[in-house]
TIDRENKOL-352291 format. One record per residue: residue in one letter; x, y, z of N, C-alpha, C in turn. Coordinates in steps of 0.02 Angstrom, whole numbers, always signed. Each point is the difference from the previous one (the first is absolute). Example, Ala and Ser with C-alpha at 12.3 -4.5 7.8 and 13.67 -1.06 7.14 Angstrom:
@res->A n.x->+660 n.y->-284 n.z->+390 ca.x->-45 ca.y->+59 ca.z->+0 c.x->+45 c.y->+60 c.z->+0;
@res->S n.x->-18 n.y->+53 n.z->-36 ca.x->+42 ca.y->+59 ca.z->+3 c.x->-39 c.y->+55 c.z->+37;
REM end
This chain:
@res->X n.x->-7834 n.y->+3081 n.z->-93 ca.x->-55 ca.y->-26 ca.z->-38 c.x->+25 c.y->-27 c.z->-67;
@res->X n.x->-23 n.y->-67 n.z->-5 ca.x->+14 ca.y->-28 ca.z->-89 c.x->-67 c.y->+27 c.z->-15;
@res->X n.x->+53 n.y->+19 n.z->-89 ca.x->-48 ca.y->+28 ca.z->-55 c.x->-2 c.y->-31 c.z->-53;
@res->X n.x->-49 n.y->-17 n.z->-21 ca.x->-30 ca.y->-49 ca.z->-37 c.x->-34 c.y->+10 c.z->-74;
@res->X n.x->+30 n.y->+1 n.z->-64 ca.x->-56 ca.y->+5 ca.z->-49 c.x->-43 c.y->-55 c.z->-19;
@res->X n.x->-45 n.y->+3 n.z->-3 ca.x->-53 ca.y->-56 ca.z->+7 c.x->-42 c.y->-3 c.z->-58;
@res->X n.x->-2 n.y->-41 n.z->-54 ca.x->-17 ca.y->+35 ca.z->-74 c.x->-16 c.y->+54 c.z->-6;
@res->X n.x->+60 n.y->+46 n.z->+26 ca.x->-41 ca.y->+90 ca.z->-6 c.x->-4 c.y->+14 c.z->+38;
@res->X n.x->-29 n.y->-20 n.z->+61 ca.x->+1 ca.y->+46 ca.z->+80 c.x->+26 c.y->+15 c.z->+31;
@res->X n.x->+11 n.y->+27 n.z->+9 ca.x->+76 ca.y->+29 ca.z->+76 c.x->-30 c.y->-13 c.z->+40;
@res->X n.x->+9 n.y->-70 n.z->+47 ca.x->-6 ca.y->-3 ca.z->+89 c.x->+63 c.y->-21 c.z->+45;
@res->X n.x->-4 n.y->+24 n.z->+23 ca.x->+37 ca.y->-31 ca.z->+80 c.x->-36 c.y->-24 c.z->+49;
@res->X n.x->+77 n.y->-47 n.z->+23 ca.x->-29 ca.y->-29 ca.z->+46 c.x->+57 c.y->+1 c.z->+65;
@res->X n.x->-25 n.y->+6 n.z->+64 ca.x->+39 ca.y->+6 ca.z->+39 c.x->-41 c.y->-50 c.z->+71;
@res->X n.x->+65 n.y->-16 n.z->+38 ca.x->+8 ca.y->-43 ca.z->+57 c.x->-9 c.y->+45 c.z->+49;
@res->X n.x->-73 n.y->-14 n.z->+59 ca.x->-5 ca.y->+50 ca.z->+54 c.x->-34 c.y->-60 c.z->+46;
@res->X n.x->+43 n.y->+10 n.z->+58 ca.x->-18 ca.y->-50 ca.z->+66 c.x->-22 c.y->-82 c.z->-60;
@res->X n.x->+35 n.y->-21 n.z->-29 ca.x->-10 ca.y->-61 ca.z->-20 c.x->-41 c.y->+1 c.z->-56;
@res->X n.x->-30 n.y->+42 n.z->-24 ca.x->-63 ca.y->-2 ca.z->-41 c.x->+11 c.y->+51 c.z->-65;
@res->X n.x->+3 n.y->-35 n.z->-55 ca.x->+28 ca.y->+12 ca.z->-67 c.x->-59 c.y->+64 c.z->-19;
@res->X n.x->+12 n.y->+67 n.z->+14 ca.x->-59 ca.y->+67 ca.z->-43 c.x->+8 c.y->+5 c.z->-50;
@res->X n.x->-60 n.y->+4 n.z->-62 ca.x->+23 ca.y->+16 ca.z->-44 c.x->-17 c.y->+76 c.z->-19;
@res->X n.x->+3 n.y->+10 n.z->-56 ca.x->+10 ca.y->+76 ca.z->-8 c.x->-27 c.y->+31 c.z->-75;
@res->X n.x->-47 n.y->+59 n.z->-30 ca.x->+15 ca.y->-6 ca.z->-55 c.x->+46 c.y->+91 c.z->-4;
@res->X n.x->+34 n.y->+4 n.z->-71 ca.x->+63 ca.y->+45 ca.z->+31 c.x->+5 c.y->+16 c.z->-71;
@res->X n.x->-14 n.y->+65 n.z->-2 ca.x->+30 ca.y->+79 ca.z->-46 c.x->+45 c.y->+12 c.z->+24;
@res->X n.x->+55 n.y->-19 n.z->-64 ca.x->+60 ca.y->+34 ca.z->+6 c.x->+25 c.y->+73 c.z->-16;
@res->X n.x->-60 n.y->+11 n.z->-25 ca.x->-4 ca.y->+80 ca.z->-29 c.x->+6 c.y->+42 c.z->+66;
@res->X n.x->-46 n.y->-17 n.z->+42 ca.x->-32 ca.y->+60 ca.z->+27 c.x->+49 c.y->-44 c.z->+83;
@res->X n.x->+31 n.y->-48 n.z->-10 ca.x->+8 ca.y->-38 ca.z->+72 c.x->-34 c.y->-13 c.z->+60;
@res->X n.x->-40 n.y->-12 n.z->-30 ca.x->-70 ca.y->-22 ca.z->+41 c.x->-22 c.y->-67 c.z->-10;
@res->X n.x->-20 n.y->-46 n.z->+63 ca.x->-24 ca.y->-53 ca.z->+21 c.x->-54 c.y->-22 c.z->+55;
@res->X n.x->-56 n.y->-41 n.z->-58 ca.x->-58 ca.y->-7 ca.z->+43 c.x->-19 c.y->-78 c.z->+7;
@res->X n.x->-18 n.y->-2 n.z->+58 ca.x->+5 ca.y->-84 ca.z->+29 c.x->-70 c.y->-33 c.z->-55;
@res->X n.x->+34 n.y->-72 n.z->+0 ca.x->-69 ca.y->-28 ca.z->-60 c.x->-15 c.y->-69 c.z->+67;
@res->X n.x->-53 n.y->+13 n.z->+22 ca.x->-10 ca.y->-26 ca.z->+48 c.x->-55 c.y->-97 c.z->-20;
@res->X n.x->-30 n.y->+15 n.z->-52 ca.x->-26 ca.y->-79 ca.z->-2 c.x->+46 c.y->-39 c.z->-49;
@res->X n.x->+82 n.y->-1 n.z->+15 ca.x->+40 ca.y->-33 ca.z->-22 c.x->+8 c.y->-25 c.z->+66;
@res->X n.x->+28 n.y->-65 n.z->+14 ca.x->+31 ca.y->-1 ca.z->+57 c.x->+73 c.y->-69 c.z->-22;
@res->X n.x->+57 n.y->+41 n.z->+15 ca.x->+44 ca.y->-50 ca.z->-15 c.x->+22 c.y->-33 c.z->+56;
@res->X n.x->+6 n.y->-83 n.z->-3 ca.x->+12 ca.y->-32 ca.z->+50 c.x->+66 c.y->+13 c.z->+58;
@res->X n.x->-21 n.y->-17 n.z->+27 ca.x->+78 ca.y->+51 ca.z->+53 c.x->+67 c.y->-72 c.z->-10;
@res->X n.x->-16 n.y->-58 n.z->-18 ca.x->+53 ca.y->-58 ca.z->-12 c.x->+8 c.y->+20 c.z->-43;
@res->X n.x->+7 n.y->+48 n.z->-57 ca.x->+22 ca.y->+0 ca.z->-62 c.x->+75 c.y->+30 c.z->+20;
@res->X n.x->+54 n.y->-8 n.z->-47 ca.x->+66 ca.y->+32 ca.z->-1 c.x->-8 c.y->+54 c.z->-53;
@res->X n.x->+70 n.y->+58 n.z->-2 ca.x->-14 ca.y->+46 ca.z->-42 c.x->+6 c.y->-32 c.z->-72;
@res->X n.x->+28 n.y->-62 n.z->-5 ca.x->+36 ca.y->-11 ca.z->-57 c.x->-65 c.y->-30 c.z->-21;
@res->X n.x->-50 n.y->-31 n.z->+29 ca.x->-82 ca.y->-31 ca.z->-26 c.x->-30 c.y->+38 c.z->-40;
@res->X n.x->+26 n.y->+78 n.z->+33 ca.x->-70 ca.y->+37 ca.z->+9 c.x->-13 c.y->+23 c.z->-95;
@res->X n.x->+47 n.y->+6 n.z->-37 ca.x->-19 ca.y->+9 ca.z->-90 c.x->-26 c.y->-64 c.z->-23;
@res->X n.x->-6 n.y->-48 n.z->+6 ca.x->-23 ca.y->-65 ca.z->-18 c.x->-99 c.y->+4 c.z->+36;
@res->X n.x->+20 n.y->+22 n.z->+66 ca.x->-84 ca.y->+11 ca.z->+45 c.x->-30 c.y->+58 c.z->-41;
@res->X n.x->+16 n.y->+51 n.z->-10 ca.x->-22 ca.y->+55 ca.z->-36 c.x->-38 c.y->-6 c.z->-57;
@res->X n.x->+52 n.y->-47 n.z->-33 ca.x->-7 ca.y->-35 ca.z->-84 c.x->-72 c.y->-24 c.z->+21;
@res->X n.x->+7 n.y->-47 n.z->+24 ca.x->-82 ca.y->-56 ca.z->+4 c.x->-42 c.y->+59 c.z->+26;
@res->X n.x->+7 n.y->+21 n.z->+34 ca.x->-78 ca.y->+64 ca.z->+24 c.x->-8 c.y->+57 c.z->-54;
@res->X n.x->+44 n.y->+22 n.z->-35 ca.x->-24 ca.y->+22 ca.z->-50 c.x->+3 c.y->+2 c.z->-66;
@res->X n.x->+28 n.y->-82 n.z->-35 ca.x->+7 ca.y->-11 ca.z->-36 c.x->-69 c.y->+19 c.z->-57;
@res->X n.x->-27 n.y->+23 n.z->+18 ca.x->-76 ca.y->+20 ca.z->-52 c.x->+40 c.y->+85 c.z->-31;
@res->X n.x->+23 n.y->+8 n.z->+24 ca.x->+32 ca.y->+86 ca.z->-24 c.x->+57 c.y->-3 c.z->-48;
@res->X n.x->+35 n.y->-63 n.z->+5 ca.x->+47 ca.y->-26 ca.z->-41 c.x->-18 c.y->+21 c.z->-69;
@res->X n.x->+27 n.y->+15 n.z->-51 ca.x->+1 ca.y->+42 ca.z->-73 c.x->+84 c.y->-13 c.z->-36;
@res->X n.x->-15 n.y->-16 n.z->-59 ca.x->+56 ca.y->+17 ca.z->-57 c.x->+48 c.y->+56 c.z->+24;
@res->X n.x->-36 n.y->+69 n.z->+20 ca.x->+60 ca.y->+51 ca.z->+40 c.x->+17 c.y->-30 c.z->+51;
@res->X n.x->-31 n.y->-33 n.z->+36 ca.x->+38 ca.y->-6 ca.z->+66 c.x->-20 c.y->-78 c.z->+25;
@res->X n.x->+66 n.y->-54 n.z->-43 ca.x->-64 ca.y->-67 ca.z->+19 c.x->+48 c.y->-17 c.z->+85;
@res->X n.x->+41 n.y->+40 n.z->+41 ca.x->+18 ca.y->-34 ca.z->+60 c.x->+0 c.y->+38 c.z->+40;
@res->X n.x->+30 n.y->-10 n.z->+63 ca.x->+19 ca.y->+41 ca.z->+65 c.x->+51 c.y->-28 c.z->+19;
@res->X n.x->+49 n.y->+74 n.z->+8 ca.x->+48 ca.y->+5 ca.z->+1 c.x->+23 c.y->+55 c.z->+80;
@res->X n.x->+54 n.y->-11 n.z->+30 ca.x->+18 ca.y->+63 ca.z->+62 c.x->+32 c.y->+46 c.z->-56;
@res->X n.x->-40 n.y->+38 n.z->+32 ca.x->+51 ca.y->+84 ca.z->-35 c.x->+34 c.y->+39 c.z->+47;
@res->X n.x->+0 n.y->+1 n.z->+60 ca.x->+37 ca.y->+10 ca.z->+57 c.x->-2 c.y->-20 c.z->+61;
@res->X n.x->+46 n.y->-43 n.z->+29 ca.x->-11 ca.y->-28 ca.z->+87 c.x->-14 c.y->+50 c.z->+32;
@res->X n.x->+57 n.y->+70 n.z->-19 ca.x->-2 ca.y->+64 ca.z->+72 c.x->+42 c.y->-50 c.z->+66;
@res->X n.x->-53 n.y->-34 n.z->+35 ca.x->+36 ca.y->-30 ca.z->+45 c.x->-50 c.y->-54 c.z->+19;
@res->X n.x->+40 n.y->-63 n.z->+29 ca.x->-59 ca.y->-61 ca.z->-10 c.x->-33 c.y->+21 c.z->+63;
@res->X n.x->-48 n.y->-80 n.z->+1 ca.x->-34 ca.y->+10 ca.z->+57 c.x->+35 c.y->+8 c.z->+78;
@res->X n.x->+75 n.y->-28 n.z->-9 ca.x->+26 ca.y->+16 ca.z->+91 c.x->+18 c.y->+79 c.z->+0;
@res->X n.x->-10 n.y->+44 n.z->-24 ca.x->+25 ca.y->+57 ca.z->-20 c.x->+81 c.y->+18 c.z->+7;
@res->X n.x->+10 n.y->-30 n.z->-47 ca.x->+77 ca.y->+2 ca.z->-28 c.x->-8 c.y->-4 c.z->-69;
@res->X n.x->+45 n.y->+33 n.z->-25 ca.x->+19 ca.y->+2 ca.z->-65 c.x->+41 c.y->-53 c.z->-15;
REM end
């Protein structure tokens, strides 16, 4: 799963049967719960996917946190590191 800070949010997103899930994700407690009326296009690449993020939630964007950035691959979508 890529992990994602998103002006502030921790999500992931991961590749299953073709179709990009996203995720929202406590790192505290390591727990992850599906955010289901996102839907990311399945043509997107991983390398799109902080630029796609940006535009859908560019309204959360703030002085603390004006981008989105990966904070950890883990392992991409072919599951390889």
């Amino acid at each position: 799963m890529l992990h994602f800070d998103v002006f502030g949010r921790r999500l992931g997103v991961k590749k299953v049967s073709e179709q990009w899930l996203l995720y929202r994700v406590d790192p505290n407690e390591g727990k992850y719960s599906r955010i289901y009326d996102v839907v990311i296009p399945a043509w997107l690449t991983e390398e799109e996917l902080p630029a796609w993020l940006g535009d859908i939630y560019h309204e959360a964007a703030s002085e603390k946190h004006p981008d989105v950035r990966l904070i950890n691959a883990g392992e991409s979508s072919s599951g390889k590191i």
